[in-house]
C-alpha positions in Angstrom: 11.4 42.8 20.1 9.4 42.3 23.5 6.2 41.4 21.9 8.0 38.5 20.2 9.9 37.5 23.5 6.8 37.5 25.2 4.9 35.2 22.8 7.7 32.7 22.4 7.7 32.5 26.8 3.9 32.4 26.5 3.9 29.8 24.3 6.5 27.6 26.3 4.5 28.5 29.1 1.1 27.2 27.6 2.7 24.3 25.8 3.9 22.7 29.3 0.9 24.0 31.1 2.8 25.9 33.6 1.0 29.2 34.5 -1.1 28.8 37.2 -5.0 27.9 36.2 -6.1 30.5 39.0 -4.2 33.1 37.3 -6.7 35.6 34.9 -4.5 38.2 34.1 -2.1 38.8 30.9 -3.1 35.3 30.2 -4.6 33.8 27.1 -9.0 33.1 26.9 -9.3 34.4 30.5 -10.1 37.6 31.8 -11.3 39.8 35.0 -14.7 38.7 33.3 -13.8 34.8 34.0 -11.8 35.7 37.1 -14.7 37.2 38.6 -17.4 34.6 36.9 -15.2 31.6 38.8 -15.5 33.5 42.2 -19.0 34.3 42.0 -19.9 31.0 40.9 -18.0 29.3 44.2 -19.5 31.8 46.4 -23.3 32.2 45.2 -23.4 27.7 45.2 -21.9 27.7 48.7 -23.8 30.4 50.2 -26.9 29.2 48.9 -26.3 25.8 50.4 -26.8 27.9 53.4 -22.7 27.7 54.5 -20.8 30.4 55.8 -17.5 32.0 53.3 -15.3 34.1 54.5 -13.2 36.0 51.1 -9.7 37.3 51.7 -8.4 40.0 49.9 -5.1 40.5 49.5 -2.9 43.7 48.4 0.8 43.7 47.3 2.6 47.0 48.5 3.6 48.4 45.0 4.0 45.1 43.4 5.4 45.3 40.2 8.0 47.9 41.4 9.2 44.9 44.3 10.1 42.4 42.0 13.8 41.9 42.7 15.7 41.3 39.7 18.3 37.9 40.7 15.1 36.1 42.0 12.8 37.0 39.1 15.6 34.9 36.8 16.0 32.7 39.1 12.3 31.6 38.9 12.1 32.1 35.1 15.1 29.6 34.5 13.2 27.2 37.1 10.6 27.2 34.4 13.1 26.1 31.5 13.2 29.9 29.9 17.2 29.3 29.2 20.1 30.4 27.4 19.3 33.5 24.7 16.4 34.3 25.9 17.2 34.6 30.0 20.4 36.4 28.7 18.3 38.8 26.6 15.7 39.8 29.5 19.1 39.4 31.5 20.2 42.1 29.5 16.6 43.8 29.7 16.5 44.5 33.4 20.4 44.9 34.5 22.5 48.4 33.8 18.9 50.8 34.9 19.2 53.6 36.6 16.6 56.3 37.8 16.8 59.5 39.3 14.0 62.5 40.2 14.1 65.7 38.5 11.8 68.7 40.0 12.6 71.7 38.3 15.5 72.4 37.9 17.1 70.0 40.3 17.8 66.5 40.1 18.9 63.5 42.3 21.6 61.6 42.0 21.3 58.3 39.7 20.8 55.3 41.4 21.4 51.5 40.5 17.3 49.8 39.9 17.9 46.3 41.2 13.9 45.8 42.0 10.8 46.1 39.6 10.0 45.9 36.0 9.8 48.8 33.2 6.9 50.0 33.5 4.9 50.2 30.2 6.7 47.1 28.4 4.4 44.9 26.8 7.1 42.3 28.5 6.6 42.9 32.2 3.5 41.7 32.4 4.3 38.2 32.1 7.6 38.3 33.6 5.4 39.6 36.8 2.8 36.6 36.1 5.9 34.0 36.8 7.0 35.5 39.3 4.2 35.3 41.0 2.8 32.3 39.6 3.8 29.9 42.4 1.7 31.7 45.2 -1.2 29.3 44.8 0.8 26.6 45.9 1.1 27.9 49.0 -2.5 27.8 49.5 -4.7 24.7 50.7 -6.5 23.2 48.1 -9.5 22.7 49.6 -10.0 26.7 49.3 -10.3 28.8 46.4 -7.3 31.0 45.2 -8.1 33.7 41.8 -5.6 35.8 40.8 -5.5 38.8 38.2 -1.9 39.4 38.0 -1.3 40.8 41.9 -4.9 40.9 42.6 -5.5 37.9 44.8 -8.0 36.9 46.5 -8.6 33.3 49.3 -12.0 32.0 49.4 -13.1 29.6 51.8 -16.0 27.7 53.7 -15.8 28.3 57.2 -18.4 26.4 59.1 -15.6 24.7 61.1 -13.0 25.2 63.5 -11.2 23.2 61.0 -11.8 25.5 58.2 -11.0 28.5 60.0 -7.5 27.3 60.9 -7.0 26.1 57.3 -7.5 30.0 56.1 -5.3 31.1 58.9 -2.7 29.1 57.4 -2.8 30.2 54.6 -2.6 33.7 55.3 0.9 32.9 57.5 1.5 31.0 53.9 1.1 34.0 52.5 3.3 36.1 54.4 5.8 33.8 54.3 6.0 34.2 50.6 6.5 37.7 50.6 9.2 37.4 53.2 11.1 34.9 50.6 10.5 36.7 47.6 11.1 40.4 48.7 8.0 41.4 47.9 5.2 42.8 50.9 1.8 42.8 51.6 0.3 46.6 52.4 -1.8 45.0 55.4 -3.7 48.1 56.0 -5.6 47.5 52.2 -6.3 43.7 53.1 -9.3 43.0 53.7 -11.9 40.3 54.5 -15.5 39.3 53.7 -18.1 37.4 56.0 -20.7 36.1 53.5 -24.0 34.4 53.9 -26.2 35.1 57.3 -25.0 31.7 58.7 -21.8 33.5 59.3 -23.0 34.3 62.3 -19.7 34.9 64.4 -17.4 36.3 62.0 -13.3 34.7 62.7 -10.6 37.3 63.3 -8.0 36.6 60.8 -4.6 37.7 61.7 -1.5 38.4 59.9 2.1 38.7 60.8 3.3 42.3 60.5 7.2 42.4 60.6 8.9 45.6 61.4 12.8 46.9 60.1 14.0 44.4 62.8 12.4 41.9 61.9 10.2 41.8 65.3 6.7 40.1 64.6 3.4 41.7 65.3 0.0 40.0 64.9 -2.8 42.4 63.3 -5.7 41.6 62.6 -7.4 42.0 59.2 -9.9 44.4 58.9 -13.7 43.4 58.2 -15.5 45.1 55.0 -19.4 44.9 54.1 -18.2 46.1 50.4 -14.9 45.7 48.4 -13.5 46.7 45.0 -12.7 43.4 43.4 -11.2 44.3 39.3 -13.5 47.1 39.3 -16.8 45.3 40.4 -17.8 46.6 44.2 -18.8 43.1 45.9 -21.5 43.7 48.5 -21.5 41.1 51.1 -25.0 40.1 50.4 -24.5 38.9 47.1 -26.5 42.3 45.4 -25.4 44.7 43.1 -27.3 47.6 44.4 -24.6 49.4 45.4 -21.8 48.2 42.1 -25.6 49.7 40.0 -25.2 53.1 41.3 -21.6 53.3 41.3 -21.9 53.1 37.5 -24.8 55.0 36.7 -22.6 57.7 38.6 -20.0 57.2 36.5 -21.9 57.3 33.5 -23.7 60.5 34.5 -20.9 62.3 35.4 -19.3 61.7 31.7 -22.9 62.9 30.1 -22.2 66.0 32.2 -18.8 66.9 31.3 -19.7 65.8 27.1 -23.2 67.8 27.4 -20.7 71.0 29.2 -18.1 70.1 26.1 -20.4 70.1 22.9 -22.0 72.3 21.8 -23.8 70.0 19.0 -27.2 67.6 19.7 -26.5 65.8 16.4 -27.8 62.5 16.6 -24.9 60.9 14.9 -22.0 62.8 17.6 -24.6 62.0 20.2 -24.6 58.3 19.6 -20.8 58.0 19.8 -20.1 60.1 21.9 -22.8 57.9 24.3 -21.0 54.4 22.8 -17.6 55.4 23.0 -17.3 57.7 26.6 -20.8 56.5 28.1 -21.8 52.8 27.6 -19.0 51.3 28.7 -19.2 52.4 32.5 -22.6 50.8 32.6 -21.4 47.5 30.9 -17.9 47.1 32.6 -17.5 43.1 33.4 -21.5 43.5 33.6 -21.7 39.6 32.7 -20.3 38.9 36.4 -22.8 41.7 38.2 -25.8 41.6 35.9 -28.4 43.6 37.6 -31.3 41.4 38.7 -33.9 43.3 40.8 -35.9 46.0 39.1 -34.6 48.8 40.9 -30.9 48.6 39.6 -32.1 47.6 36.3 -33.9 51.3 36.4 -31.0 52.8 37.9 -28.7 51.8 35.1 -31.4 52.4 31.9 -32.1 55.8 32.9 -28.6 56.8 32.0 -30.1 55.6 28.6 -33.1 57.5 28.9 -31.4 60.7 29.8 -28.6 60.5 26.8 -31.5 60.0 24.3 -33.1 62.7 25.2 -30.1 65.2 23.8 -30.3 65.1 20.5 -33.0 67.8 19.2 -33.7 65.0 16.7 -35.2 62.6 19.5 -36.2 64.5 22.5 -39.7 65.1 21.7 -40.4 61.0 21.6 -41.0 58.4 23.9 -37.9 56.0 25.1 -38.5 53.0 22.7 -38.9 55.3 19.7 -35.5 57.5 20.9 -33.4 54.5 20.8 -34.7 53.2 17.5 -34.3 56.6 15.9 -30.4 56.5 17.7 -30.1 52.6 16.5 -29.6 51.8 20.3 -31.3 48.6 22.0 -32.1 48.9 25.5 -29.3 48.1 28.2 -31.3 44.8 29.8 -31.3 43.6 25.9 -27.4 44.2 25.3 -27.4 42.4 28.5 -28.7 39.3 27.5 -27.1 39.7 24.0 -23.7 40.0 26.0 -24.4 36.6 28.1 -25.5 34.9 24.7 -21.7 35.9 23.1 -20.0 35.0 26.6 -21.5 31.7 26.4 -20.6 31.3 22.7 -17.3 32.1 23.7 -17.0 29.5 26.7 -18.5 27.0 24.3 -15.7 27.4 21.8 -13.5 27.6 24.1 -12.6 31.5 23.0 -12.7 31.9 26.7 -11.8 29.5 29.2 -13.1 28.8 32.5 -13.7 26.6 35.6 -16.6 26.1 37.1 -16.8 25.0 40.7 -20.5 23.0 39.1 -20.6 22.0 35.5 -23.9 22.8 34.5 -24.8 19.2 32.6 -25.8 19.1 28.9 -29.7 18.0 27.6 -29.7 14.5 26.4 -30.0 15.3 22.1 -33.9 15.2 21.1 -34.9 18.3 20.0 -32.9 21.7 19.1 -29.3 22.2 19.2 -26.3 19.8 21.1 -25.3 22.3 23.3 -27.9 23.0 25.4 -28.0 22.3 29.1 -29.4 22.0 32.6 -29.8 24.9 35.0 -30.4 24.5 38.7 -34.5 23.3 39.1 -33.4 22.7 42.7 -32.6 26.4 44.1 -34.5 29.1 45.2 -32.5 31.7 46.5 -33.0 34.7 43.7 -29.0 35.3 43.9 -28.1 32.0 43.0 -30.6 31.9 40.2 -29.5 34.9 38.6 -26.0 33.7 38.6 -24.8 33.4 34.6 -24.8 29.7 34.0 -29.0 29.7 35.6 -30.1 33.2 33.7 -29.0 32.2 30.6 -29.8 28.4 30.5 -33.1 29.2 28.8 -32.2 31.5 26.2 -29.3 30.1 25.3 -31.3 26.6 24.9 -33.7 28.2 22.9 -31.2 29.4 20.3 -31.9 28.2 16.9 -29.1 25.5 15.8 -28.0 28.0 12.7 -26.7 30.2 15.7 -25.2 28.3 17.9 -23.4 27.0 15.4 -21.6 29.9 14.0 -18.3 29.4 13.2 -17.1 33.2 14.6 -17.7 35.2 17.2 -19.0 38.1 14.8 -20.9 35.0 12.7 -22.6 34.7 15.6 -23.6 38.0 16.7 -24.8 38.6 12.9 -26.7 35.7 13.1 -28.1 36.4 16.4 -29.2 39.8 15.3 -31.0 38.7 12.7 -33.9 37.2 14.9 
């Protein structure tokens, strides 16, 4: 019964394009993928037009256990979700209680008049209109990306000017949370300087409000490196550090499987490396790919080191041990994976914003969908940025690809070359 409420509010939703178009998560063709594809694009441009940006990052104190109950219907009726169906998640949310059981005591029950179920395919969305009028708060001359309660502000700030306009915004902010019960954990905010022409780095402040309501300005703390949907951003643009973070990862799992199985078939071997393995190295990799040599090396020889487990394989060189175990190497996945994203951007599978449209070849030779990258910059950041690395391959697609009328068409076809 929640699925289908949930499809018939996202559906009214969509219809009367009123979810916010900053908003990634729980929400139809977008994902932390574009979320972070959006923000990278805005930030590798403007920093490689040599202009400071300064990234806010913002944390809700246990958000979806905040939402208060009267105001979350309040704001879904504002968005014309009416009659049987407010009555029904009405009916969803009212008459909970909870209570703590440790051994063999327990608490007494108390009345829940704040947060969603957790675990209902419903509360996502009911959390994503809750929230969804945030952005407005925000000036739109900066950048506002949301996944669900991860938000983050990102702004130019070569003026005074500018800095005030994000300084605004934050008291925006707060004032939000003040009107809608929720609250922000201040200690976990964080912000970014990017680009060396940020030379002299703004103090942000934010209004910290204690039980009597008495206002204290703190200042937001300054981070080199932060966790954004489970990509660590380095303020230098590089994935150096987000490279060896999941090679870690990846290693670590090879350890515990290698301690746990007793068996080097090849077969076990090459799920258990595509099922438990593979993924840490390729997480959202389409926003980070790996650029300089170094981290491509760091995140192959997590490869190198799984085929070499399998009594079947260890004895040969790399290229023959991932033929023999039907792998490809990671920096050819890689490329395969920007190909599919593109496909998927160009059918509009997945959708997505750019803050440049990169603009389409003229129709001469080879397919109607190929287009420009940036001839004009330099800066090896920029450059490796999705819509510039895969300009030329994707240009250089045969029309019989591109053309695919599926997403598995085309990886079928695209395998075939």
């Amino acid at each position: 019964m929640e699925k289908i409420v949930k499809e018939k509010i996202m559906q009214h939703l969509e219809a009367h394009n009123l979810i916010a178009d900053c908003q990634h998560g729980f929400v139809n063709k977008k994902t932390c993928v574009t979320n972070l594809l959006e923000a990278m694009d805005f930030l590798t441009y403007i920093v490689s037009r040599k202009l400071p940006v300064d990234v806010l990052f913002l944390d809700f104190a246990k958000a979806f256990d905040k939402v208060p109950h009267r105001r979350l219907l309040q704001k879904l009726e504002s968005y014309g979700i009416k009659g049987n169906v407010l009555n029904w998640i009405k009916a969803f949310l009212s008459n909970r209680s909870q209570r703590v059981i440790l051994g063999n005591t327990s608490s007494t029950w108390v009345k829940v008049t704040s947060g969603v179920p957790q675990g209902s395919v419903l509360v996502p969305t009911l959390f994503i209109i809750f929230i969804n009028d945030l952005p407005e708060h925000i000036n739109s001359e900066n950048l506002c990306k949301m996944y669900a309660d991860d938000t983050k502000i990102l702004s130019v700030v070569k003026t005074t000017e500018d800095k005030a306009r994000l300084q605004s915004d934050i008291d925006s902010v707060v004032t939000w949370t003040r009107t809608w019960l929720m609250e922000l954990n201040i200690k976990k905010c964080k912000v970014m300087h990017f680009s060396k022409y940020n030379v002299s780095p703004h103090i942000h402040l934010i209004n910290e409000y204690d039980a009597n309501g008495s206002v204290t300005r703190t200042v937001i703390e300054s981070s080199t490196s932060e966790k954004d949907l489970g990509v660590q951003i380095s303020n230098d643009l590089k994935y150096k550090r987000q490279a060896k973070i999941a090679a870690a990862k990846a290693n670590k799992v090879l350890g515990t499987l290698k301690n746990t199985f007793i068996s080097k078939d090849t077969k076990i071997w090459k799920k258990l490396y595509t099922t438990y393995i593979r993924p840490h190295l390729e997480f959202a990799v389409t926003a980070w790919c790996p650029h300089l040599e170094k981290d491509i090396n760091v995140i192959e020889r997590v490869q190198h080191r799984v085929t070499k487990v399998p009594h079947e394989t260890k004895r040969f060189d790399y290229e023959t041990r991932c033929i023999k175990l039907g792998l490809t190497s990671l920096l050819n996945r890689r490329l395969r994976g920007d190909l599919i994203q593109k496909y998927k951007f160009e059918n509009s599978i997945d959708s997505i914003s750019w803050h440049i449209d990169p603009p389409n070849i003229p129709p001469s030779y080879g397919h109607r969908k190929r287009f420009h990258c940036e001839m004009d910059n330099n800066w090896l950041v920029r450059y490796n940025f999705f819509n510039n690395r895969v300009a030329h391959p994707w240009n250089a697609l045969p029309n019989v690809v591109v053309s695919a009328t599926s997403v598995d068409r085309f990886k079928a076809k695209f395998d075939q070359l």
